[in-house]
ZAMARGU-4260 file (C-alpha; in steps of 0.2 Angstrom, whole numbers, plus 5000, padded with zeros to 4 digits):
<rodrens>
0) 4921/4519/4925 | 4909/4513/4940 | 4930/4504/4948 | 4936/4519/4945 | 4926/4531/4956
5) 4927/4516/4969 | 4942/4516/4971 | 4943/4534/4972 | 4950/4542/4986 | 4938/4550/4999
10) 4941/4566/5007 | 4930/4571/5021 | 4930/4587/5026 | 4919/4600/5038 | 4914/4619/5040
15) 4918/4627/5054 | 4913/4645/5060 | 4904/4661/5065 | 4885/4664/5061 | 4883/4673/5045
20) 4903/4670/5037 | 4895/4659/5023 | 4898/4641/5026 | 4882/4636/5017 | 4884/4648/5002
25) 4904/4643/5001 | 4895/4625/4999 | 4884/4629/4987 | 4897/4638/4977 | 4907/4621/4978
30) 4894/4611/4972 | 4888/4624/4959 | 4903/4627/4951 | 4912/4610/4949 | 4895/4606/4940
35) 4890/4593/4956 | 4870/4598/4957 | 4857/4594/4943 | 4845/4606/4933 | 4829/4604/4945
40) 4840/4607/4960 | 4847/4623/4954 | 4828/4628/4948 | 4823/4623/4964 | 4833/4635/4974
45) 4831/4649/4960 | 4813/4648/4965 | 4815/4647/4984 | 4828/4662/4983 | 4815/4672/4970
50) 4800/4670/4983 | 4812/4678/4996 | 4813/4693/4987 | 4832/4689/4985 | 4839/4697/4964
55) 4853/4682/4965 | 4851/4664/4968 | 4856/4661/4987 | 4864/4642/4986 | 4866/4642/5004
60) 4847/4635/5001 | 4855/4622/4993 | 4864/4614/5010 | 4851/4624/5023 | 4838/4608/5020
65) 4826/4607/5034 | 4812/4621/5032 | 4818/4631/5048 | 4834/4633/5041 | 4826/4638/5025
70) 4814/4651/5036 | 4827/4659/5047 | 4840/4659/5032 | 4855/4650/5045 | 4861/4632/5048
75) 4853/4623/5064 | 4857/4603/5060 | 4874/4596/5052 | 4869/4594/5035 | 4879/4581/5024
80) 4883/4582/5007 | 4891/4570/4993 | 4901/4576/4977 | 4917/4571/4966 | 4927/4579/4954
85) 4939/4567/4942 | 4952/4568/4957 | 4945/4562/4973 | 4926/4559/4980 | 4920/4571/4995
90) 4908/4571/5010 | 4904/4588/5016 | 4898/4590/5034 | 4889/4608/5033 | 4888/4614/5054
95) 4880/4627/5061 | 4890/4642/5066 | 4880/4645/5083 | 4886/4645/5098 | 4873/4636/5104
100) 4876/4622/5090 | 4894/4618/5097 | 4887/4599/5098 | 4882/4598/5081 | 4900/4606/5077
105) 4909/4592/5087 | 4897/4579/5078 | 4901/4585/5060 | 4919/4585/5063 | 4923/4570/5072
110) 4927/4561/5057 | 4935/4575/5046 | 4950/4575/5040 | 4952/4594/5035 | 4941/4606/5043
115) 4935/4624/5034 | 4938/4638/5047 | 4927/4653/5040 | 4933/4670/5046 | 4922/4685/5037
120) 4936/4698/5030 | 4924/4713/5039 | 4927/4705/5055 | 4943/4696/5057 | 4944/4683/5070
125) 4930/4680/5082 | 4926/4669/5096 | 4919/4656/5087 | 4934/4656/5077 | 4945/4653/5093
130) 4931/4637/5098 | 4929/4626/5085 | 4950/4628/5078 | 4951/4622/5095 | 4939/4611/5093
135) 4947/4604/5077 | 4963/4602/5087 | 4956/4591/5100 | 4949/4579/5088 | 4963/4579/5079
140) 4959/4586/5062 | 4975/4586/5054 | 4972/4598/5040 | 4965/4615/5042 | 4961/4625/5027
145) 4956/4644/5032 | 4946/4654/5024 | 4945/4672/5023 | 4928/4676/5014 | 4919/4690/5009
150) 4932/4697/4999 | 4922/4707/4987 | 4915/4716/5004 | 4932/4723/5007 | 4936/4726/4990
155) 4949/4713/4987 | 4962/4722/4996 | 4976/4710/4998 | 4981/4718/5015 | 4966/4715/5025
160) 4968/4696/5020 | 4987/4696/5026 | 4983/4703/5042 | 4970/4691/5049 | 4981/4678/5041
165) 4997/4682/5054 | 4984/4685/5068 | 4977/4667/5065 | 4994/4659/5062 | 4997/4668/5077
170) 4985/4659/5088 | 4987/4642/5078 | 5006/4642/5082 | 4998/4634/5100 | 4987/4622/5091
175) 4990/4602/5086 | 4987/4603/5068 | 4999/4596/5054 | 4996/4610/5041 | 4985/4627/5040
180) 4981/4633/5021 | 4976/4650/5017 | 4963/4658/5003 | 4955/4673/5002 | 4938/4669/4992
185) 4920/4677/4990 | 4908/4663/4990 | 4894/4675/4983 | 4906/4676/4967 | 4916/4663/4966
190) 4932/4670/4969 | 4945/4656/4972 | 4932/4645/4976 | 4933/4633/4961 | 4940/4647/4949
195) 4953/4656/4951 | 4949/4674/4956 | 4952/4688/4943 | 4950/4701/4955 | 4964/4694/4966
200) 4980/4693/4956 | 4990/4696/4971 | 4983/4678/4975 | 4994/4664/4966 | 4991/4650/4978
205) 4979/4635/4972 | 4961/4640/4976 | 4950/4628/4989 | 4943/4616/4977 | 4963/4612/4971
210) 4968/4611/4988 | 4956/4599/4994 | 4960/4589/4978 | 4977/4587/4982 | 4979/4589/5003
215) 4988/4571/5010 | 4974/4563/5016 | 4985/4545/5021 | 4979/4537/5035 | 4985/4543/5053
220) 4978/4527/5062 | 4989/4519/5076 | 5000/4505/5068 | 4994/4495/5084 | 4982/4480/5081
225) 4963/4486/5089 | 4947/4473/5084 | 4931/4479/5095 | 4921/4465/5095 | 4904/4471/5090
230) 4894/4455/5090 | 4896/4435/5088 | 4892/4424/5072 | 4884/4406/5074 | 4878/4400/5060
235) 4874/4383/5067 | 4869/4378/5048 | 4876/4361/5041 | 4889/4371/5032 | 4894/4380/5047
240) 4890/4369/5060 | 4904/4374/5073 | 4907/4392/5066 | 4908/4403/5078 | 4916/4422/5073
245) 4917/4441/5078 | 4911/4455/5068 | 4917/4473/5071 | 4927/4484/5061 | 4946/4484/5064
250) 4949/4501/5072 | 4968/4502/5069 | 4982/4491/5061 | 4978/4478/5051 | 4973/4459/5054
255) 4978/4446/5043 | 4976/4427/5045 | 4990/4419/5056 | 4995/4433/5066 | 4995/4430/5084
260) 4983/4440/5094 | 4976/4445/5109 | 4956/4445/5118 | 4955/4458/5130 | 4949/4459/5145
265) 4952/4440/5150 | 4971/4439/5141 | 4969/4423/5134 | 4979/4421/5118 | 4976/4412/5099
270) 4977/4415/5084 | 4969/4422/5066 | 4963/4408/5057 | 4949/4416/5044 | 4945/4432/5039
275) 4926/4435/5029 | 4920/4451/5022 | 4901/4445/5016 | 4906/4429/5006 | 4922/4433/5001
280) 4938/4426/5010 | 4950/4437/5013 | 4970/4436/5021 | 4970/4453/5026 | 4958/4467/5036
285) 4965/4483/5035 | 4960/4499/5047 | 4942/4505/5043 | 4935/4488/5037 | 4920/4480/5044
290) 4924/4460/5044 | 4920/4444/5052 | 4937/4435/5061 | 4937/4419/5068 | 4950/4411/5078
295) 4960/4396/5080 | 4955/4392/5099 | 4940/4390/5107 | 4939/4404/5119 | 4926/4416/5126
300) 4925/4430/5117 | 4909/4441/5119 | 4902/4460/5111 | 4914/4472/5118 | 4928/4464/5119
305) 4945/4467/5109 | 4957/4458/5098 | 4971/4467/5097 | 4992/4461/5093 | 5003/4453/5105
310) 5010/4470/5106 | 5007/4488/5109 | 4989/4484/5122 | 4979/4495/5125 | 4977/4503/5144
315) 4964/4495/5152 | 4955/4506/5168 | 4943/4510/5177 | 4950/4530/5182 | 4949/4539/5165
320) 4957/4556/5160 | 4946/4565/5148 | 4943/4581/5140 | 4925/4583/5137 | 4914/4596/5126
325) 4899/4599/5137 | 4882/4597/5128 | 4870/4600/5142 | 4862/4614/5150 | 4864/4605/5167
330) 4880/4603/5174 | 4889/4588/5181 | 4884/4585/5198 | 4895/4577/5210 | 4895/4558/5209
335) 4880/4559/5195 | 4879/4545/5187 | 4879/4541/5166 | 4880/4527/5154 | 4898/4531/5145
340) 4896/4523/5128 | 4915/4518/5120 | 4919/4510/5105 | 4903/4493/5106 | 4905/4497/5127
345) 4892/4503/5138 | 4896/4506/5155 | 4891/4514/5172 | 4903/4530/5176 | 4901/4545/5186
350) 4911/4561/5185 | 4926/4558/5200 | 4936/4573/5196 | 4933/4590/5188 | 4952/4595/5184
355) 4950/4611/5172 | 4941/4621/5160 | 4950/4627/5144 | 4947/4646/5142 | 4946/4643/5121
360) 4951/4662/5117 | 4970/4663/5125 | 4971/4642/5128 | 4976/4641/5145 | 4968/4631/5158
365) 4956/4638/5174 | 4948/4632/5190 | 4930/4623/5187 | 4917/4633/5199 | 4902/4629/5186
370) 4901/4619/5171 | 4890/4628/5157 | 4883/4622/5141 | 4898/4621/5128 | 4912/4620/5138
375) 4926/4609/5134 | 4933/4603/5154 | 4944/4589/5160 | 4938/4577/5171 | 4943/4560/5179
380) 4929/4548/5175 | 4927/4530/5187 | 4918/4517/5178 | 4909/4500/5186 | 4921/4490/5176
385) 4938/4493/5167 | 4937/4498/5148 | 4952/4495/5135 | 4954/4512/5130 | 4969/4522/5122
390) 4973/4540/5120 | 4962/4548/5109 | 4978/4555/5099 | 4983/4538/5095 | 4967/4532/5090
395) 4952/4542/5087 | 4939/4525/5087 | 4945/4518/5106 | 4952/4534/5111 | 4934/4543/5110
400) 4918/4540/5123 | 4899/4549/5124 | 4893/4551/5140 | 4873/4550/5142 | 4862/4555/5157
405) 4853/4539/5164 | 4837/4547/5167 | 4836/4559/5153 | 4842/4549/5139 | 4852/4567/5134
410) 4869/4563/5127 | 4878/4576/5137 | 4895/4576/5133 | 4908/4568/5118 | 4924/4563/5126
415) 4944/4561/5122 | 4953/4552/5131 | 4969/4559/5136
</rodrens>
């Protein structure tokens, strides 16, 4: 039993939406109702909802866990939460629906691969709705899985779900997602949560837990052969006298002992001669695996650098293109300068160019007199040194960068590379 849920699939998925449409409760219903919490946690949050003077048990208080959030009854942090049903394992990231929390929406969805957008039935689609689908695009989300909740609020009625489904298909039609779901639910209830909804039987799609049991979640990862090197091994033990190997995670393709590669930035060329995971010898590292490579050839290799396949190289530059989400209060300031963090790189940049802002309602581009918290701008970076960087679309690990002020220490942007 313990292989089996192992070597169970893992879906990871995010919330995404307005203050208020009922992420954390939608959660809660999830994990309530496919019997994923235990006895004392339910209790827990019966007493927590009891003391607010609430007649029902609020399971938003089961995802809204720091004692603010409890407080001020709304999400402030990314809260992460684990479950599995006999199909497929799941981490939730729960974000805050803000607009002032944009950052933590970007972080909780950075490694999703199907993002909940929330829309409340009463309102229809919002600003926040317009941001984070966007948002979701950028980072390449694939899967989308919108939710029209609130249902019971507008009495079920089938129309009212139809119509913000075209308006949002409407808008999505200029999005880069592979596929958009659709399900009108009540959280509250339960409707076509994890049961199907009797009070919807104009409703004969699969509900949400259904959908997230069965949405393709096959790896999109570049074909191409990408190795960051995160550190160097030297035993210099009697067993391993001369061993000398790299540790990273392979960040696209897959390595396996023999192939011919490359070390970027110096070129030089060898080949794969082992390949350790712990104390296991393995012939193959696939995308996503954190291993130890050594090489056939004594070459300098250092932290930062990549082994990647004869073909398909990444770019490497100084002068970057990216599209940035804008964390900080404070501007960019001509010729600032930041530490850009990329994949195990660090490197001096300052912002060279500000291209364009996207205006996130109608999703067309503007002039950039000022740069505001949350705004999502394209800028040309110049960096101290080149970095081996590819597009973000074609890998999301050394397509991605974070930007940090040097003075502050404040991260102040999440970067993809275009």
């Amino acid at each position: 039993m313990e292989n089996s849920y192992l070597d169970m699939e893992l879906l990871r998925f995010t919330t995404a939406g307005s203050v208020d449409d009922g992420k954390s409760t939608l959660i809660g219903r999830l994990l309530y109702d496919s019997k994923s919490i235990f006895e004392d946690q339910l209790e827990h949050v019966a007493n927590s909802s009891k003391r607010r003077g609430l007649d029902h048990t609020d399971l938003a208080l089961l995802t809204d866990g720091l004692k603010d959030e409890r407080e001020q009854g709304i999400t402030i942090d990314v809260a992460y939460r684990y479950f599995a049903t006999p199909k497929r394992k799941f981490i939730i990231a729960d974000t805050p629906g803000h607009i002032q929390y944009t950052r933590n929406m970007v972080t909780g969805a950075s490694t999703a691969n199907v993002a909940l957008i929330l829309i409340d039935a009463r309102k229809g689609l919002v600003e926040q709705t317009f941001r984070h689908s966007y948002i979701a695009s950028l980072l390449q989300i694939p899967h989308l899985v919108v939710c029209i909740n609130k249902m019971d609020l507008v009495n079920y009625d089938e129309e009212i779900f139809r119509s913000i489904q075209l308006e949002y298909a409407r808008f999505a039609s200029k999005l880069n997602v592979k596929g958009i779901s659709f399900i009108p639910i009540s959280a509250l209830h339960g409707d076509n949560v994890v049961n199907p909804s009797e009070n919807m039987p104009w409703y004969e799609e699969k509900t949400l837990l259904s959908t997230l049991e069965q949405i393709d979640v096959s790896k999109t990862t570049s074909a191409a052969v990408r190795f960051p090197v995160q550190t160097v091994i030297r035993p210099k033990n009697d067993t391993y006298h001369d061993y000398r190997g790299y540790a990273g995670r392979v960040a696209g393709g897959q390595l396996a002992v023999g192939d011919s590669v490359v070390v970027l930035p110096s070129g030089e060329t060898s080949t794969v001669k082992q390949i350790h995971l712990m104390d296991e010898e393995l012939s193959v590292a696939t995308t996503g695996m954190s291993v130890v490579v050594s090489l056939a050839d004594d070459i300098d290799v250092s932290r930062g650098d990549m082994i990647t396949g004869i073909t398909g190289s990444p770019k490497l530059q100084q002068d970057i293109e990216a599209t940035l989400c804008w964390f900080s209060r404070k501007g960019p300031q001509p010729r600032s300068r930041y530490t850009l963090m990329h994949s195990n790189n660090e490197v001096k940049a300052m912002v060279k160019n500000l291209n364009f802002k996207y205006d996130v309602n109608s999703l067309t581009r503007e002039g950039v007199d000022t740069v505001s918290v949350n705004d999502i701008i394209n800028v040309t970076l110049r960096t101290n040194k080149p970095l081996i960087t590819d597009k973000y679309a074609e890998n999301r690990t050394t397509g991605a960068l974070i930007l940090v002020d040097e003075n502050t220490n404040e991260t102040v942007a999440a970067g993809m590379i275009c």
